[in-house]
mmCIF file of the N, C-alpha and C atoms, coordinates in Angstrom:
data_MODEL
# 
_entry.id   MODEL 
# 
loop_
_atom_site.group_PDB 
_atom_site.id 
_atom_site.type_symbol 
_atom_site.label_atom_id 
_atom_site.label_alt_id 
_atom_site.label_comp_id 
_atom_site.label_asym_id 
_atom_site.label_entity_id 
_atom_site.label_seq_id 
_atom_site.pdbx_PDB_ins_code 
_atom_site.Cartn_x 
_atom_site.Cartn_y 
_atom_site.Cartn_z 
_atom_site.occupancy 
_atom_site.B_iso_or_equiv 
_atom_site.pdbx_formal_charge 
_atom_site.auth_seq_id 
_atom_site.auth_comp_id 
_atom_site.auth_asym_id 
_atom_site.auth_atom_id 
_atom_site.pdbx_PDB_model_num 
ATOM 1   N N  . UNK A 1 1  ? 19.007  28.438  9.099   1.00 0.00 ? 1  UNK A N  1 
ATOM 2   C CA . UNK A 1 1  ? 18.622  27.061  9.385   1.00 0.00 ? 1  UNK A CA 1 
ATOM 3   C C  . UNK A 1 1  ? 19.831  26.352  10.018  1.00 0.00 ? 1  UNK A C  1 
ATOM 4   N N  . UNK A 1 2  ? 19.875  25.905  11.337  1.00 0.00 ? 2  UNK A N  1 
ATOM 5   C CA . UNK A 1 2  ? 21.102  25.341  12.064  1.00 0.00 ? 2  UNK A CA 1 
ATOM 6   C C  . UNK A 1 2  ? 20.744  23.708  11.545  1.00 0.00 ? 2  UNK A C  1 
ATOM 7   N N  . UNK A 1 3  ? 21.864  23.368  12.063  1.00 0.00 ? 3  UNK A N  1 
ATOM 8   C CA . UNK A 1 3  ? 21.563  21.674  11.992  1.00 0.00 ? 3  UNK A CA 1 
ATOM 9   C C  . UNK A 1 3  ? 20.800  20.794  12.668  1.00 0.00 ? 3  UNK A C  1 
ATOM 10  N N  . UNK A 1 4  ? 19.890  21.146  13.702  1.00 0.00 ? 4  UNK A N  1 
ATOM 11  C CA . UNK A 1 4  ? 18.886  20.512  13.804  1.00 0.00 ? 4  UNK A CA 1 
ATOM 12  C C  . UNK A 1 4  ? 17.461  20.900  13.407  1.00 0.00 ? 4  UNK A C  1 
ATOM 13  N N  . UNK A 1 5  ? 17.405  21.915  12.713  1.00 0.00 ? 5  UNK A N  1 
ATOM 14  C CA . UNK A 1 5  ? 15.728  22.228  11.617  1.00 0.00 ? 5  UNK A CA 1 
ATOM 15  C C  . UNK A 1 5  ? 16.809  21.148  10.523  1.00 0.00 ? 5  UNK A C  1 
ATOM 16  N N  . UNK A 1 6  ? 17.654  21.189  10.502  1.00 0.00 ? 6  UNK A N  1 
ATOM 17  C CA . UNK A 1 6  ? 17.555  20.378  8.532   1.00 0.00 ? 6  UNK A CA 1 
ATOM 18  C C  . UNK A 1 6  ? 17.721  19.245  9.284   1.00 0.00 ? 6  UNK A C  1 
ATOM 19  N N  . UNK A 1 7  ? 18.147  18.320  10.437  1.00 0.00 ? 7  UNK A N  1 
ATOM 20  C CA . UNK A 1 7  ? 17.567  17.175  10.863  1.00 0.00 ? 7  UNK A CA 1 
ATOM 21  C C  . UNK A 1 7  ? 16.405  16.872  10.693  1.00 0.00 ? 7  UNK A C  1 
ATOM 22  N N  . UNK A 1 8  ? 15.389  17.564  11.605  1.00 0.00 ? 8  UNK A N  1 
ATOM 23  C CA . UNK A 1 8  ? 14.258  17.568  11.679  1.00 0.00 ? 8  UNK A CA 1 
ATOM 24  C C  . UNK A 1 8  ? 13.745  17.964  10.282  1.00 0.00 ? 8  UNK A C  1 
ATOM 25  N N  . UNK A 1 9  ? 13.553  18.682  9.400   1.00 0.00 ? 9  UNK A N  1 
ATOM 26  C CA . UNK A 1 9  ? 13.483  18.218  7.884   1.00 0.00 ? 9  UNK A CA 1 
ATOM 27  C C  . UNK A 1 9  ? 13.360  16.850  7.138   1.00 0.00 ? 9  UNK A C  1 
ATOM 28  N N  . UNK A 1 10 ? 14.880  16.761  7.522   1.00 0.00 ? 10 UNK A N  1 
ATOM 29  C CA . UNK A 1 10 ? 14.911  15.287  7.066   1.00 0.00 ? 10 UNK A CA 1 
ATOM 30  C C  . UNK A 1 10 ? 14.225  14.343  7.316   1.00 0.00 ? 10 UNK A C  1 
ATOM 31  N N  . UNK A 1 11 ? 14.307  14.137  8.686   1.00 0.00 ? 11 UNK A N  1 
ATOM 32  C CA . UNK A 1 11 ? 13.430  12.929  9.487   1.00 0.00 ? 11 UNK A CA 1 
ATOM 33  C C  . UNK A 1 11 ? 11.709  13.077  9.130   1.00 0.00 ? 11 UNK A C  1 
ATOM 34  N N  . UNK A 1 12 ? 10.875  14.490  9.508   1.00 0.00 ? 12 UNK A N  1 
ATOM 35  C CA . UNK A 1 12 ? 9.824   14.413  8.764   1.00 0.00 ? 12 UNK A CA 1 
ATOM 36  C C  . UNK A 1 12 ? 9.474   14.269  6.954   1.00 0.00 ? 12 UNK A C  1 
ATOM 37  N N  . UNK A 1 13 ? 10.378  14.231  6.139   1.00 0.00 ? 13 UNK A N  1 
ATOM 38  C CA . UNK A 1 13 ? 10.489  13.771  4.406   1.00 0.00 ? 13 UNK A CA 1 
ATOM 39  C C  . UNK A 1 13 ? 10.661  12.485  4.977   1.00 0.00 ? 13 UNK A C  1 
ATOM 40  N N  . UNK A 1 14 ? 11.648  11.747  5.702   1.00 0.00 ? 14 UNK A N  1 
ATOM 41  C CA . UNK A 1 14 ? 11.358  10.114  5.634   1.00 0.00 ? 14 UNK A CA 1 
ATOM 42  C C  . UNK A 1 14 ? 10.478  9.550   6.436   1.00 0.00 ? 14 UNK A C  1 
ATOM 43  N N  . UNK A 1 15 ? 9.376   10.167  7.364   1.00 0.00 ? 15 UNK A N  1 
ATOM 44  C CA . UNK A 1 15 ? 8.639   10.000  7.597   1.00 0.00 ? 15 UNK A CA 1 
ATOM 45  C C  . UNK A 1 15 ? 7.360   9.807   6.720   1.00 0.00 ? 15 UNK A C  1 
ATOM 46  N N  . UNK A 1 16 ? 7.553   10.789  5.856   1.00 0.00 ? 16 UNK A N  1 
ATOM 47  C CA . UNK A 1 16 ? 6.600   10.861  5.271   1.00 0.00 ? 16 UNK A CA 1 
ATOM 48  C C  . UNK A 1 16 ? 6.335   9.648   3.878   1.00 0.00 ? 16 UNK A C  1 
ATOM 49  N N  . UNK A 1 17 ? 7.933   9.846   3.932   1.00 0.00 ? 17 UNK A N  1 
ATOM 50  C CA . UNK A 1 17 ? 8.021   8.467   2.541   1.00 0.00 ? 17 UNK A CA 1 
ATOM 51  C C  . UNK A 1 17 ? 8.014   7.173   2.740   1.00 0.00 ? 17 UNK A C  1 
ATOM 52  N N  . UNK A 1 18 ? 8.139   7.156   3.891   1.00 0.00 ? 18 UNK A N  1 
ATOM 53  C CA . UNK A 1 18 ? 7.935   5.560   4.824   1.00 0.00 ? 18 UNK A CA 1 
ATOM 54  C C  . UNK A 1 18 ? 6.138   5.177   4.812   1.00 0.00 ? 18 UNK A C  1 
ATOM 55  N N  . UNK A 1 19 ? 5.474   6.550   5.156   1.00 0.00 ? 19 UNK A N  1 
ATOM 56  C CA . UNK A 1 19 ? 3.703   6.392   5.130   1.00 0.00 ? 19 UNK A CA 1 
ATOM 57  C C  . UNK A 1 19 ? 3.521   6.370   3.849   1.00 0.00 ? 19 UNK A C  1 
ATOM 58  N N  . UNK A 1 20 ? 3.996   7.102   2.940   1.00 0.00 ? 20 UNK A N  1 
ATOM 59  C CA . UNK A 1 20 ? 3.280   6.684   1.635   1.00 0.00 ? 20 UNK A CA 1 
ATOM 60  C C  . UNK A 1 20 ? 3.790   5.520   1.165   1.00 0.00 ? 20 UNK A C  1 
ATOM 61  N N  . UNK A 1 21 ? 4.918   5.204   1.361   1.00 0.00 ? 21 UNK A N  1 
ATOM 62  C CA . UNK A 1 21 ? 4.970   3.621   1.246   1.00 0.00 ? 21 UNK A CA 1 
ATOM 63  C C  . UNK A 1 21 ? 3.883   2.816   1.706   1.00 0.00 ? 21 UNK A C  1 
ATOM 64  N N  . UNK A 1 22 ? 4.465   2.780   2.654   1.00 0.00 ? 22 UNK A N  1 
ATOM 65  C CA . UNK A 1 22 ? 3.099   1.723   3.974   1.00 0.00 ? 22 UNK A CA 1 
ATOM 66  C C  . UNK A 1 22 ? 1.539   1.935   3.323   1.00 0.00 ? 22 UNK A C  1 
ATOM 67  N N  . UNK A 1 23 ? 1.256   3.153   2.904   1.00 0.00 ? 23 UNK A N  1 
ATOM 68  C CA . UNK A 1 23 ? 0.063   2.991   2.286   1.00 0.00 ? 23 UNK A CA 1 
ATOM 69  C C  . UNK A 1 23 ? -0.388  2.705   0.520   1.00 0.00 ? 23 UNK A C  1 
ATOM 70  N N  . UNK A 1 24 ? 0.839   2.334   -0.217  1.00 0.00 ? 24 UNK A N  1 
ATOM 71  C CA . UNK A 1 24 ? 1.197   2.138   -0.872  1.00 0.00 ? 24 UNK A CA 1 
ATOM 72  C C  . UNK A 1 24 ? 0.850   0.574   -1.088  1.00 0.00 ? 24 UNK A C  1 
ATOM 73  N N  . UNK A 1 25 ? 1.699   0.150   0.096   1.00 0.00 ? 25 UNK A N  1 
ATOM 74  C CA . UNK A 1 25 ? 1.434   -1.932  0.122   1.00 0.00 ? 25 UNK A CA 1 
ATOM 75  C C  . UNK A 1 25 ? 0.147   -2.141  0.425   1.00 0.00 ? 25 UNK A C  1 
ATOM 76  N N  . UNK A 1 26 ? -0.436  -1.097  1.200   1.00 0.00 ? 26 UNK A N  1 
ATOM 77  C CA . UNK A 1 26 ? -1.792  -1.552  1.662   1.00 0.00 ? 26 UNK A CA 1 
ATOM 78  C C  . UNK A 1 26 ? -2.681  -1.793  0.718   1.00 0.00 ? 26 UNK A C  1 
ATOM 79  N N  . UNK A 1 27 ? -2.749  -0.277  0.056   1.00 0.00 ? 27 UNK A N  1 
ATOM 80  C CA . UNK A 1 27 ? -3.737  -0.858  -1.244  1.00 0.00 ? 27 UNK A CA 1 
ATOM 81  C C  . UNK A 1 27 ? -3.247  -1.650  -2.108  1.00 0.00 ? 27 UNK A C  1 
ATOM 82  N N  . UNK A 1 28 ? -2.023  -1.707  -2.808  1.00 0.00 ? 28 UNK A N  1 
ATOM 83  C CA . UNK A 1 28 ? -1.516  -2.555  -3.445  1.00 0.00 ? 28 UNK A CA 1 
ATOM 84  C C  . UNK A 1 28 ? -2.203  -4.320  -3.070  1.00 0.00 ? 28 UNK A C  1 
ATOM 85  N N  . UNK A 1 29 ? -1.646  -4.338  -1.943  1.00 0.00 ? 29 UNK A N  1 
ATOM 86  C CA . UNK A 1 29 ? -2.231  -5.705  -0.814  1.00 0.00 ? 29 UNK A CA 1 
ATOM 87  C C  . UNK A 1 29 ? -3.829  -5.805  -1.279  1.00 0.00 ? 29 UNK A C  1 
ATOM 88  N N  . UNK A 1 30 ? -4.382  -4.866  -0.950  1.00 0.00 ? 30 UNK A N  1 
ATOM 89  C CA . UNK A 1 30 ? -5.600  -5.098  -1.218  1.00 0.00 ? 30 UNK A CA 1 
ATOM 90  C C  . UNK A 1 30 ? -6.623  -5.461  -2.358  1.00 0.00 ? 30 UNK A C  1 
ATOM 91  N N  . UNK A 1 31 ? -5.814  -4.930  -3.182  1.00 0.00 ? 31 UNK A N  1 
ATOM 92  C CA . UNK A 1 31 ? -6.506  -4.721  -4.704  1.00 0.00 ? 31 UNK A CA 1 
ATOM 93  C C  . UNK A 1 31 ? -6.011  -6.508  -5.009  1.00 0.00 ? 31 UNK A C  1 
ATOM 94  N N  . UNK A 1 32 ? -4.836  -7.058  -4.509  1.00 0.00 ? 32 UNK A N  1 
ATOM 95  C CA . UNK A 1 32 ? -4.382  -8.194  -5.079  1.00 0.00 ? 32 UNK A CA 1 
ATOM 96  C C  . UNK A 1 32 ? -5.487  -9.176  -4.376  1.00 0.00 ? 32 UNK A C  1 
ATOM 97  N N  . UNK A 1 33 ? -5.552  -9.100  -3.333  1.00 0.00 ? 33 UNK A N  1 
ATOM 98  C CA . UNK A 1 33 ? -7.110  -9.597  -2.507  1.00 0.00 ? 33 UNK A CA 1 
ATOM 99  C C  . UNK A 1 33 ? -8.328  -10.086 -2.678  1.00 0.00 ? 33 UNK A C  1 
ATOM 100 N N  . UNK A 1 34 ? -8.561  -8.145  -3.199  1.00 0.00 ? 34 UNK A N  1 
ATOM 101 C CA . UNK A 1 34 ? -9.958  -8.408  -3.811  1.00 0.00 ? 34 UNK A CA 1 
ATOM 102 C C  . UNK A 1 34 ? -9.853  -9.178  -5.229  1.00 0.00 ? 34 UNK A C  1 
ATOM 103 N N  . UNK A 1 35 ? -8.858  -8.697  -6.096  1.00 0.00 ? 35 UNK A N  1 
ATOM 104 C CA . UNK A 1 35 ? -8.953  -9.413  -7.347  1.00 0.00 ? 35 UNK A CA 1 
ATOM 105 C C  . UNK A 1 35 ? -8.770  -10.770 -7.295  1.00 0.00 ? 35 UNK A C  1 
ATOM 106 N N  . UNK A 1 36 ? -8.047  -11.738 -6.662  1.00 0.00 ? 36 UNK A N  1 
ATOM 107 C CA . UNK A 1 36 ? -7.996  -12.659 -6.146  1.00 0.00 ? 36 UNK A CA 1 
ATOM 108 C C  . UNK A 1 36 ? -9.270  -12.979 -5.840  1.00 0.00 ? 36 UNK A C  1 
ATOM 109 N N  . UNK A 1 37 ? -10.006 -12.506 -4.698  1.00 0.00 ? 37 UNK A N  1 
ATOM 110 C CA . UNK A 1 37 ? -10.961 -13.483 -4.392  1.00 0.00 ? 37 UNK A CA 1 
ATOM 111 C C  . UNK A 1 37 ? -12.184 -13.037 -5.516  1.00 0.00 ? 37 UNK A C  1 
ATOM 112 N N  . UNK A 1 38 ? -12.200 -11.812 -6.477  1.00 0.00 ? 38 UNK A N  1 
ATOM 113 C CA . UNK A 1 38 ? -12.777 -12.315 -7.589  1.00 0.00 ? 38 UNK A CA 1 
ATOM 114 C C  . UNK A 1 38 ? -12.621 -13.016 -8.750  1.00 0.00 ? 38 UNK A C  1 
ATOM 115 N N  . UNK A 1 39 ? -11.307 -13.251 -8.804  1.00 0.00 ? 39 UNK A N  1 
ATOM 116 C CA . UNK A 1 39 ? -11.705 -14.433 -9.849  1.00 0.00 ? 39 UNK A CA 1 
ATOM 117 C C  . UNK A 1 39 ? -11.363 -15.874 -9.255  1.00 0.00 ? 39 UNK A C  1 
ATOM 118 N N  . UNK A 1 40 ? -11.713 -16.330 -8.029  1.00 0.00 ? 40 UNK A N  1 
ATOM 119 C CA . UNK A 1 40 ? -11.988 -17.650 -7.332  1.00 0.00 ? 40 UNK A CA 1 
ATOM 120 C C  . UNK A 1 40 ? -13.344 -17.691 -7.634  1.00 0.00 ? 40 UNK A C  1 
ATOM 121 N N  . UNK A 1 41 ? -14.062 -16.527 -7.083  1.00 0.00 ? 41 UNK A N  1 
ATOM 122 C CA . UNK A 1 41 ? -15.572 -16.144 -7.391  1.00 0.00 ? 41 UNK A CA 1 
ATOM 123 C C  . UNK A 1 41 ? -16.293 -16.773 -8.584  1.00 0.00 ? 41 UNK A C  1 
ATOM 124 N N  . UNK A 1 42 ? -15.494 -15.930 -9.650  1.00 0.00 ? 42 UNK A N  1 
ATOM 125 C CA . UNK A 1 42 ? -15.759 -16.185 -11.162 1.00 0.00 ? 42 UNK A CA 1 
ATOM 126 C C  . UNK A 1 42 ? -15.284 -17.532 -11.410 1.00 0.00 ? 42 UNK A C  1 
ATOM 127 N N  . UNK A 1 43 ? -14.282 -18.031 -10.812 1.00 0.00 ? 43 UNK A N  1 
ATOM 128 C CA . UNK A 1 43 ? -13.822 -19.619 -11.365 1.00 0.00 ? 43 UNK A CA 1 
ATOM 129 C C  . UNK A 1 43 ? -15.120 -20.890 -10.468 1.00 0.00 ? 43 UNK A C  1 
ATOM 130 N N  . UNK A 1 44 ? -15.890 -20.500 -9.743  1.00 0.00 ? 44 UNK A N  1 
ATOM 131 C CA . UNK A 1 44 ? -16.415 -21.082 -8.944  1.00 0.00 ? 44 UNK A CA 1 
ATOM 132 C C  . UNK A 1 44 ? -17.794 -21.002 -9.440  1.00 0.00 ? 44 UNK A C  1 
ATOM 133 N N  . UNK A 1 45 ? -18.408 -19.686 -10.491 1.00 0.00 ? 45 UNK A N  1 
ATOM 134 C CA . UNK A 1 45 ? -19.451 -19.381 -11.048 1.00 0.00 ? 45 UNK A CA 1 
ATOM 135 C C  . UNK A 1 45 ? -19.557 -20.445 -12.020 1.00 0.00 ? 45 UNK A C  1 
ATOM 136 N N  . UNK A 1 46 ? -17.951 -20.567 -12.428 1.00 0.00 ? 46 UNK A N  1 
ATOM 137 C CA . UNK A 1 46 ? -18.010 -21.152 -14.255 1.00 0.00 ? 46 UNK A CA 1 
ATOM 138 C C  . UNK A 1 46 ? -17.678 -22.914 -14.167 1.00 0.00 ? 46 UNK A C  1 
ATOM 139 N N  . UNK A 1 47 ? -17.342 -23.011 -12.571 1.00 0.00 ? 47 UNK A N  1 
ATOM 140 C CA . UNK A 1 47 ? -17.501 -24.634 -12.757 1.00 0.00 ? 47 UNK A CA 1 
ATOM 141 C C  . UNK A 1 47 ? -19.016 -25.368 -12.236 1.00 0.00 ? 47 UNK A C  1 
ATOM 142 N N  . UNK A 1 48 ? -19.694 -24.333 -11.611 1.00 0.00 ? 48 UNK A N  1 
ATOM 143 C CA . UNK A 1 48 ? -21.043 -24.552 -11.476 1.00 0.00 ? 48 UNK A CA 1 
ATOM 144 C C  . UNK A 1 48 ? -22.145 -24.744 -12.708 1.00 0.00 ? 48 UNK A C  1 
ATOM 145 N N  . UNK A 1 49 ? -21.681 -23.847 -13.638 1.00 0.00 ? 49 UNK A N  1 
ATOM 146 C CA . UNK A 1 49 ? -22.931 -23.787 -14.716 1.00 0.00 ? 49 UNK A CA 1 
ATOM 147 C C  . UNK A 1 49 ? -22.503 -25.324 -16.168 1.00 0.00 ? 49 UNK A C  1 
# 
């Protein structure tokens, strides 16, 4: 293995940990979203009744 396969190594592992990040915030992001706009939902049910 010369020094540019363990470059290229490297760079695809932080590639890869950069996407599972990134997809990481996404759902993270999302779940805060949806839960959010369900309990506006639910707070909006319970000042109606």
């Amino acid at each position: 293995m010369d020094m540019f396969d363990l470059l290229g190594t490297i760079a695809n592992a932080a590639l890869a940990t950069l996407a599972l990040a990134t997809a990481t915030i996404v759902v993270l992001g999302g779940a805060v979203i949806v839960g959010a706009w369900s309990l506006g939902a639910l707070a909006r049910r319970l000042r109606q009744s």
